[in-house]
N, C-alpha and C positions, 0 to 999 in steps of 0.2 A: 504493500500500500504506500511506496514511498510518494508519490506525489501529493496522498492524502495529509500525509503527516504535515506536511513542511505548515507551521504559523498557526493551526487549527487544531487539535487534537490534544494537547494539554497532557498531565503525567500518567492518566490512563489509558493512553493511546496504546502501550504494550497487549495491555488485557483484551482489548477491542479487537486489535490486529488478530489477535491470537483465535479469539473465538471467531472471528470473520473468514480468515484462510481457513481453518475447520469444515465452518460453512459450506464451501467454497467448493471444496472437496470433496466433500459428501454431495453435492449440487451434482459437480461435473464426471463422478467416476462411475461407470456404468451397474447396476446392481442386478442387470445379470447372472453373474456367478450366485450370488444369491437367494437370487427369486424361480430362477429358471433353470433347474436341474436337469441334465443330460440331453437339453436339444432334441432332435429329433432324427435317430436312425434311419436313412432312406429306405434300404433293403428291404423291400416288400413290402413297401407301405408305400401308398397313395397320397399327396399332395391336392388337398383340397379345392375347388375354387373360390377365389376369394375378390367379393366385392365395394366398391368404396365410392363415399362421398364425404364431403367436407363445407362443414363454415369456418367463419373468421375463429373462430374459437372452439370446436368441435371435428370431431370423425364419426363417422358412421361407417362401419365393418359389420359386413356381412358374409359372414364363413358356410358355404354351401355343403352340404352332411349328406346325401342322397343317402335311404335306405337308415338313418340314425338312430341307433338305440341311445335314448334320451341320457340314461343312468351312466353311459361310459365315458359323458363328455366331463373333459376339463381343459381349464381354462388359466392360464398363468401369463402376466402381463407386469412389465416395471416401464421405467423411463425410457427404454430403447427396443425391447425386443416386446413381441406377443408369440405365446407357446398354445397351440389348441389342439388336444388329443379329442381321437373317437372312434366309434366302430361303429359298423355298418352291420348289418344281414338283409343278403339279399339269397334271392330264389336261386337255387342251383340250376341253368338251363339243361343240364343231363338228366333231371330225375323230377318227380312232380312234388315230390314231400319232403324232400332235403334242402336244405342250407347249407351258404359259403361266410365265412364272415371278414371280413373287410378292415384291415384300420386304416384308420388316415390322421397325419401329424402335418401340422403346418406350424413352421419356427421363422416367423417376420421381424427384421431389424426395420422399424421404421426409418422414414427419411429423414426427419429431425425429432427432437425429444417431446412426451407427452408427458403429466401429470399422472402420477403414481405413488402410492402409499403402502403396500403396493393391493390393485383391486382392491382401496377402499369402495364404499358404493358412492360416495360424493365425488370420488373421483371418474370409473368407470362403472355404466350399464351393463348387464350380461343378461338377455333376455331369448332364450333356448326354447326352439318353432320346432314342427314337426322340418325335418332335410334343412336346418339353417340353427345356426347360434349368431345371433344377431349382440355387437358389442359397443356404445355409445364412449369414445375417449376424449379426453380433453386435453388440448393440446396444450405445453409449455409454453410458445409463445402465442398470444391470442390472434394478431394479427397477421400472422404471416402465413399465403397460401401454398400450399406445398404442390407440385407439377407432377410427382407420383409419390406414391401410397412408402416403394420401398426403397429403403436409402442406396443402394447401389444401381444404374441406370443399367447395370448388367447381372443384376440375379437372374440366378435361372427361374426364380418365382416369377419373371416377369410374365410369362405367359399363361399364369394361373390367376393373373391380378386383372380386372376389370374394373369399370365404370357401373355404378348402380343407380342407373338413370329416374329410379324411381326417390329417390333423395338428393339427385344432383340440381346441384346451381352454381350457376357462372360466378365471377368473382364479384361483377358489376352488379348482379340480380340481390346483393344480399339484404339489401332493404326490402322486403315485399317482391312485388314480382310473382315469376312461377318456374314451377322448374322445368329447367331445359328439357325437351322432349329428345326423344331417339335420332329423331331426320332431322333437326336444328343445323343449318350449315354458320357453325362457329367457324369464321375463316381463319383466325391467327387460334388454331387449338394447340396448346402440347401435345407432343409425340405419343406423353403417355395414354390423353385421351381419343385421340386419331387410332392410333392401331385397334382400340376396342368399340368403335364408334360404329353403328352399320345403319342402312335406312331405313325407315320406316314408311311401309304402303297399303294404308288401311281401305283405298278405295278401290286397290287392283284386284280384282276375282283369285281366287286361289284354286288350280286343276291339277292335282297331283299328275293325273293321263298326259297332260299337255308334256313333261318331262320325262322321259325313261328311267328309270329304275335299273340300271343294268351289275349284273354280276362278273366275277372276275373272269368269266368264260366268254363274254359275250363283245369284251370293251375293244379287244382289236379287231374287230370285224366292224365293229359300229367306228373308230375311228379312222379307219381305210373308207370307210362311205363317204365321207363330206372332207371337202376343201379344209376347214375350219369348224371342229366340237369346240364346247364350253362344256367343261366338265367341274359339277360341285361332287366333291368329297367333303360328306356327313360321317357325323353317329346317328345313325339310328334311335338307337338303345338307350342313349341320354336322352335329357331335356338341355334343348339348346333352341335358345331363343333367336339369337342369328341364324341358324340355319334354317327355322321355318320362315325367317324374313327373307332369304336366299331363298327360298323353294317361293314362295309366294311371288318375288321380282321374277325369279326365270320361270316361273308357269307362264305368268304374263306377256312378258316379251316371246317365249316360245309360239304363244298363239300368233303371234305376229308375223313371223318370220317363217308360218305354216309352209309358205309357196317357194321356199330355197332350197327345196329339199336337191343335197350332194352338193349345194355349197358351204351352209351352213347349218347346225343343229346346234341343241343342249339337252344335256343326258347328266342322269345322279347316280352315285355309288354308294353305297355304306360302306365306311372305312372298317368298321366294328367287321362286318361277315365277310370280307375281303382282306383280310390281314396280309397274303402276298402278292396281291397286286397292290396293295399301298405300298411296301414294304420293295418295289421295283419302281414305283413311282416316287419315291423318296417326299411321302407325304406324314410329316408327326403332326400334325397339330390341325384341329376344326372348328369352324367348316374351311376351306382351302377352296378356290377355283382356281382353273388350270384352261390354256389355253392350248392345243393341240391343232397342229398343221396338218395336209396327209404329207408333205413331204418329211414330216420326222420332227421337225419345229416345236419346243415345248416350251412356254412361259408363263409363269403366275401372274395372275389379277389381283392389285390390292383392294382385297373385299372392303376396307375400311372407306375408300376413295368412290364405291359404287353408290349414288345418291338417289336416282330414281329410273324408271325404265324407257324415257325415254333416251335420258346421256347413256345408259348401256346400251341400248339399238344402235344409236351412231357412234358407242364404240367399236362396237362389232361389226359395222358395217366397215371401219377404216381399218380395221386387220385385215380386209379381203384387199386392199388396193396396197398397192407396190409401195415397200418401203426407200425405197429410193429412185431417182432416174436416170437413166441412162443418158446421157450425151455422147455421140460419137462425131459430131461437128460441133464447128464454131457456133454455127448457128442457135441449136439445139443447148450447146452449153451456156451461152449468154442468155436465153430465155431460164434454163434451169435455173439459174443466179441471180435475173433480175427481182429487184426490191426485196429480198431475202436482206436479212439483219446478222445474220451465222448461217455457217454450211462447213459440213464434213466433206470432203471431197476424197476419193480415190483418186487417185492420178497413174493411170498403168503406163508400162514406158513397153518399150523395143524388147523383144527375148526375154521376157520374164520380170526388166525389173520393176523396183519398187513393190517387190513381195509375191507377186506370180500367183498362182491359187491360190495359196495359203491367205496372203492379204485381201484376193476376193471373199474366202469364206467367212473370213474373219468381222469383215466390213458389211456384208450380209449379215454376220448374225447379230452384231453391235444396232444395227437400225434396226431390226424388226426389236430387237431389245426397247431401243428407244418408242418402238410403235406401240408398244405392250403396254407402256407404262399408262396408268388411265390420267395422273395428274401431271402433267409435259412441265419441266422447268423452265424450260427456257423455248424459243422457236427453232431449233438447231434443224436443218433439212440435210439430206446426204443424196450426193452424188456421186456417180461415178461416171470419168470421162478415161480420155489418153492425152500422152502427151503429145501427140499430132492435134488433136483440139486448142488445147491452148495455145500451143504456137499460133497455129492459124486464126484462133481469136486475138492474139497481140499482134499479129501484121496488119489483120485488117480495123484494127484500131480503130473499132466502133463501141469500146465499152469507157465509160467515165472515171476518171480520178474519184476513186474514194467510194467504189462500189467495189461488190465481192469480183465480179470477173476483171478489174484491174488487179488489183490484188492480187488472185491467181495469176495471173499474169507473171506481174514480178517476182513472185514466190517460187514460178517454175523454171523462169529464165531462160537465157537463152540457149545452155547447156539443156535442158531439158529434164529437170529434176522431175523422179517418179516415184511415188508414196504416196505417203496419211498426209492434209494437211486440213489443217482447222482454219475457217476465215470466219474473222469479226468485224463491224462495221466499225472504221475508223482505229484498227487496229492493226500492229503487225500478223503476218502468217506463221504458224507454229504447226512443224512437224514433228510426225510421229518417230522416234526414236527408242521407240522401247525393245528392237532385237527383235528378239523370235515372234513371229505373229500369229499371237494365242487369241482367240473372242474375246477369253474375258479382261485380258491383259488391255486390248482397245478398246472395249467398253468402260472398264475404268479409268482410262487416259482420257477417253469423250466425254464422261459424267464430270472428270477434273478439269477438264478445260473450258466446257461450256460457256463459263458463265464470263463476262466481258471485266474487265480490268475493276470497273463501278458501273454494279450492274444495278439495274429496278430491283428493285425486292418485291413481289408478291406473296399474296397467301399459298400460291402453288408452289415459289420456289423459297419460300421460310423455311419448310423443314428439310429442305435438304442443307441448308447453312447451317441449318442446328445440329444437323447430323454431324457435321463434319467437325466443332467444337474449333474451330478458329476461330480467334476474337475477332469480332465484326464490329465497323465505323459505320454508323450509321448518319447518312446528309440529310436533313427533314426541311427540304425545301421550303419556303413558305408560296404558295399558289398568287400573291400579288410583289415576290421580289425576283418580277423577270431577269432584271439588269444585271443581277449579281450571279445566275446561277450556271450563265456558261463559264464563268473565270472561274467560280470555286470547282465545277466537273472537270473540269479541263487541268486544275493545278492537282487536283484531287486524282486526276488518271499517273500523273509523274509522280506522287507519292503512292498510290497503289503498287505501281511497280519497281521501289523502292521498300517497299516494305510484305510484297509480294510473300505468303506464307506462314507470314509470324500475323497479319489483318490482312482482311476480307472487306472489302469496300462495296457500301451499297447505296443506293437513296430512293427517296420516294419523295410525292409532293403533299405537303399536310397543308391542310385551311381551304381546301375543297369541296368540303362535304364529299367527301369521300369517307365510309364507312368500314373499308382496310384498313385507310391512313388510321382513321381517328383509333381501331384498334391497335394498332402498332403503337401509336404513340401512350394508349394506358401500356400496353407492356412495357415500354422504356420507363413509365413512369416522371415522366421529366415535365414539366411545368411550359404549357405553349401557349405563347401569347396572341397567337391567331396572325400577325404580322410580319414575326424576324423568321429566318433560318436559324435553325441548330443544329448540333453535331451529339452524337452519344455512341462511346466507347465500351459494347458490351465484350464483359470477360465472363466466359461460362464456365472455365473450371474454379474460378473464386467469385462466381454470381457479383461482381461489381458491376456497376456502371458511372463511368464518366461522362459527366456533360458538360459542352459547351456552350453557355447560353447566351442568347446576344439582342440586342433591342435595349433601348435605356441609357445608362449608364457604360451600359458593357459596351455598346458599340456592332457593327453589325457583324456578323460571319465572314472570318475569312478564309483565306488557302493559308495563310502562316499563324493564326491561331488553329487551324487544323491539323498543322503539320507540326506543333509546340507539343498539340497531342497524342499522335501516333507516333512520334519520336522520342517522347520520354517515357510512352508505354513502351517501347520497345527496350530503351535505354535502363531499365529497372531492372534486368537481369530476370525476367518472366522467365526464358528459355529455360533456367537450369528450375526443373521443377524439384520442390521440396515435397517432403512426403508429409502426408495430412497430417501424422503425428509433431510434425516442427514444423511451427508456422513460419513464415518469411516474415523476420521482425529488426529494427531496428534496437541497438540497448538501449536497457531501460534509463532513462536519464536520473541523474543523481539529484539529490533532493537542493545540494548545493546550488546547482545552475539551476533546477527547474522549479522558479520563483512565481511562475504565474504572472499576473491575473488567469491567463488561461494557459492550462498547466500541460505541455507534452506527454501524448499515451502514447503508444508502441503497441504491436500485434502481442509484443507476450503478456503485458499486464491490460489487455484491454477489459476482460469480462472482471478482473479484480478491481478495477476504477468504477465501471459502470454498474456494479451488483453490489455495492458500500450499502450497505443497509442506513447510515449514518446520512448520508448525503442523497440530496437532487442530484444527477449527473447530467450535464449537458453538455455532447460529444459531439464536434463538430468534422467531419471528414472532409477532407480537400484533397485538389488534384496542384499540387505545386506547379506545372508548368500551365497550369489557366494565370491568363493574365489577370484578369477577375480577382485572384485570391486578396490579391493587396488592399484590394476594398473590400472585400467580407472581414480581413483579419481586421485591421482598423474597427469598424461595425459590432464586431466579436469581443473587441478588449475593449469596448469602448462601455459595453454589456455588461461584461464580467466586473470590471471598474465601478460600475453602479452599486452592483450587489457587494464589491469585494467585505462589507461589514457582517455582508449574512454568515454564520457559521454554517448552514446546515446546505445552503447551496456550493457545487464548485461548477468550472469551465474547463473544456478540456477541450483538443483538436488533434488531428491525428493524420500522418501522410498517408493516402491510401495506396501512393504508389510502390513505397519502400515496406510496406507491411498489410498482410495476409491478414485477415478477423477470422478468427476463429469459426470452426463450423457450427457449432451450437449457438453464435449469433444469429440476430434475427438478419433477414434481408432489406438492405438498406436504401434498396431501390437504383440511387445512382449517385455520381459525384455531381458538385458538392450537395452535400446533406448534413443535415443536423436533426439529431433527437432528443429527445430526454425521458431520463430513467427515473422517475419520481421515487420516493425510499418506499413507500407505501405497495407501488404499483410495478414492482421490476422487471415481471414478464408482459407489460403493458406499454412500453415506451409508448411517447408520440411525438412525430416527424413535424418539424415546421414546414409550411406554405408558403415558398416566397414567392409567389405569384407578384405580391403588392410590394414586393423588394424587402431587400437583405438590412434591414434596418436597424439600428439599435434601439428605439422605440417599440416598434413590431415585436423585436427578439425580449425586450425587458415585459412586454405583455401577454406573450407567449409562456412564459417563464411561469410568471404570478399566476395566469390561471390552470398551472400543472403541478409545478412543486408543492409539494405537500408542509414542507417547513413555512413556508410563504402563503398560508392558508389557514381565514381566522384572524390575525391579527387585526386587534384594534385599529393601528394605522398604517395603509397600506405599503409596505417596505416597498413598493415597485412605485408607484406614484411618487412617493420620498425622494427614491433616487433618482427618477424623471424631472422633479422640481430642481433638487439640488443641482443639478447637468444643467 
């Protein structure tokens, strides 16, 4: 607690300290060992399904029991992990009077900490249904929404974890409202709610006849019949509520598509009574659809991404037409090129080069890849010409500077270069250099290259950025500041490619009424004033965000306060990752130099500063290389200089760049920011509003109506200090 001590805490500061890091201790060390004795032995035991919803302050868990004998359940639950044993009987299908009996253990480390004493009842509900134990938890910090259920983005429990649409609500809906239904097209969704997400079509007729039913005997004869199956692999034998939403969408659409018969169909399988033909088809998990060519062609459909029957008809329909075009003139390849924004091009040369078969098959199966996909990132189209086209479209020099068939042009040269090459509007040409030419090796070089230097961001192409976990710049154009947004695109492409790896540069246009933008910018969480441009540095392996905000005082957006920013996130030594257990901290500063008014914290004593039982905390996070800081610090001590007479309040600020917060912090939204941890309220911080500016007034009335020591008093210490100032 050294910065608490310094001028404040008097001769029993010993005794405090002592019982405080105690505290502290017992707070932050997992009681697991304790509570939750021997986990759960996979070996022949069943992994429950498990579903969830969430408020500002609650969880709802619902652990799905098929077949449950009521008396076997139990239930064990602390600060981090949930433990739920049970056993099942069900019917033996070999005999009419016998029984099999079943367990099922499910061991969840949640994503961040909940309230536990442990299963007190004030703390969790346990309310045990016929096939469900149903669990009410309340969360450690009240306000913070968590994006999935379990703390590693790569448990294997991820595919046993769902959405519980019958308790879900948005983050925005938490006042009133109603909850999200099934078919809800939430555009900016988490990954974790997208992959569980399916649609809902309560007005489409449901005809089990309309789809085939077929068995393991039957499915290579029915998929030699049609150009193109759609094939759903079910269970049968469970209850699965997507897969009767899947049977009901492709009954639908099947009636429609009655009159294609031997170009196209849709046929079902029971994964359950076909165990070796799943088991050839390399399908675990349901419901799964599968896309089947007759020439041999096999690709998944993200069921999450299927919304209604009529975008799956015109999905289907654009699997039957060619995934790329052919050019074999000039002519032919200027038309393929024109007004296209990207393209994939083949370029085949003389005797074989630039990859020969090999690169054909490859390049085939990379596009029908890209055709497959139901939600397209980006426009990418693929071609394939030779290099006698190109030539002869650069001699007869009828395509434009700064279109793809110049481009190509230059990029093939006069030598006659033959390969991969990717072209981007107003970008260089980048070829394929990856050796041996594997499908999947080019498909992943195409999905990596795609996307332009600072690309749009869309709802279709967010999760693949997310996927990828580079820290993304985001430009938040303002819709009336035309004048300024080719210079910051444009300074913005030469830092993109300068920081090319380590950030991911994107933008979009906010103050549109546009209903993307306006989601995207609650997810940054940054404060928009309907008029300037901003910038926001999201880091997803340490959930920060930096902003750059501009209008006012601050002045408007530029390319060199953009590039102040992506240069000192770089310049922080991000690269060398620390391992969760040592956070990236600055020392702790000595009580000698750290005099206050507002007093330097560090990643290693931050949750020891802001969890003082003793004290108000008001933590301010900053991005040192924002020009900006020097007026919020000013503002800041100008603040803490008011109050400096209150004992029971302190100030503190903290570099976000040089120091990692701890993961059992809450989420702070983005730089700069400021909260306060009232002594009363500690899993309750609350976040100031500088909408109406970073003010020392604002911050001293902000203060009085949170701190709990500054509450009650006769006369009001915050007005006081407002006077005397």
């Amino acid at each position: 607690m050294g910065i608490l001590v310094q001028g404040h805490l008097g001769p029993m500061w010993a005794v405090l300290l002592a019982l405080t890091v105690t505290a502290l201790l017992a707070w932050s060390t997992p009681a697991s060992a304790k509570v939750i004795d021997g986990g759960c032995d996979l070996s022949g035991v069943d992994s429950p399904r498990v579903l969830w919803a969430q408020r500002e302050e609650l969880l709802y868990v619902r652990v799905v029991l098929p077949d449950l004998e009521e008396d076997s359940v139990r239930v064990e639950q602390n600060d981090t992990h949930l433990l739920v044993r049970a056993r099942a009987t069900r019917l033996d299908k070999g005999a009419q009077d016998a029984t099999e009996g079943f367990e099922f253990c499910l061991l969840l480390e949640f994503f961040r900490r909940v309230e536990s004493s442990p299963l007190s009842e004030s703390v969790t509900k346990i309310a045990k249904r016929k096939d469900e134990v149903v669990l009410t938890i309340t969360k450690k910090w009240h306000w913070l929404y968590w994006p999935r259920l379990h703390r590693s983005p790569s448990d294997p429990l991820r595919s046993k974890v769902g959405v519980d649409w019958k308790r879900w609500k948005a983050e925005d809906d938490e006042e009133g409202g109603t909850l999200a239904a099934a078919g809800e097209d939430d555009e900016w969704l988490d990954d974790e709610v997208a992959a569980t997400k399916v649609a809902n079509f309560p007005e489409e007729e449901y005809d089990d006849d309309a789809v085939p039913l077929l068995d393991g005997s039957q499915l290579t004869s029915h998929l030699e019949g049609t150009d193109l199956t759609l094939l759903l692999c079910f269970e049968r034998s469970r209850r699965c509520r997507g897969c009767r939403q899947l049977s009901r969408l492709l009954a639908h659409v099947a009636a429609q598509i009655d009159g294609e018969r031997g170009k196209l169909s849709i046929a079902r399988i029971d994964g359950d009574a076909n165990f070796e033909a799943m088991k050839r088809l390399h399908v675990t998990s349901y419901p799964q659809l599968r896309l089947f060519f007759r020439d041999g062609g096999t690709f998944d459909v993200d069921v999450s991404q299927i919304r209604d029957s009529r975008q799956l008809m015109a999905y289907l329909a654009s699997q039957l037409t060619r995934a790329f075009e052919e050019a074999s003139t000039a002519e032919e390849l200027e038309e393929a090129l024109r007004g296209r924004g990207r393209a994939a091009v083949l370029v085949a040369g003389e005797g074989g080069s630039g990859g020969g078969r090999r690169a054909e098959k490859a390049f085939d199966w990379s596009a029908k890849k890209f055709r497959a996909s139901v939600a397209k990132h980006t426009d990418l189209g693929f071609v394939k010409t030779t290099v006698g086209a190109v030539l002869s479209l650069a001699a007869e020099g009828g395509s434009e500077d700064g279109d793809l068939a110049s481009a190509l042009s230059d990029a093939v040269g006069g030598a006659g270069r033959a390969g991969l090459v990717i072209l981007k509007a107003g970008e260089d040409a980048e070829w394929f250099a990856g050796g041996k030419w594997r499908a999947k090796s080019v498909h992943a070089w195409l999905r990596q290259r795609q996307f332009k230097l600072v690309e749009e961001i869309t709802p279709a192409n967010f999760p693949e950025f997310r996927r990828r976990g580079t820290p993304m710049l985001y430009l938040l154009l303002a819709a009336g500041d035309g004048d300024g947004q080719g210079e910051i695109l444009s300074g913005a492409r030469e830092l993109a490619r300068e920081c090319e790896g380590k950030i991911a540069f994107v933008h979009t246009f906010v103050g549109n009424h546009s209903a993307a933008a306006a989601d995207l910018v609650q997810h940054l969480r940054c404060d928009f004033d309907g008029g300037s441009s901003f910038a926001v540095l999201e880091d997803f392996r340490e959930e920060y965000r930096y902003c750059v905000e501009a209008g006012g005082k601050r002045g408007p957006l530029t390319v060199d306060r953009i590039a102040r920013l992506a240069r000192g996130f770089v310049a922080r030594g991000g690269d060398a990752l620390l391992s969760p257990d040592k956070l990236r901290s600055e020392p702790v500063p000595s009580k000698a130099k750290n005099l206050g008014p507002v007093y330097d914290v560090v990643g290693e004593n931050l949750l020891e500063v802001v969890l003082d039982p003793r004290k108000d905390v008001v933590i301010h996070f900053y991005s040192p290389v924002d020009e900006a800081w020097d007026f919020d610090e000013t503002e800041l001590v100008k603040a803490a200089e008011a109050l400096e007479g209150e004992q029971g309040v302190l100030f503190g600020k903290i570099d976000g760049f040089r120091n990692e917060k701890p993961k059992e912090f809450p989420d702070i939204g983005y730089f700069p920011t400021t909260l306060i941890f009232p002594s009363d309220r500690k899993n309750a911080p609350a976040v100031f509003n500088k909408t109406e500016g970073f003010l020392k007034d604002r911050i001293l009335d902000w203060v009085g109506e949170h701190a709990a020591s500054l509450r009650g008093a006769e006369e009001g210490p915050v007005e006081a200090a407002k006077d005397e100032l």
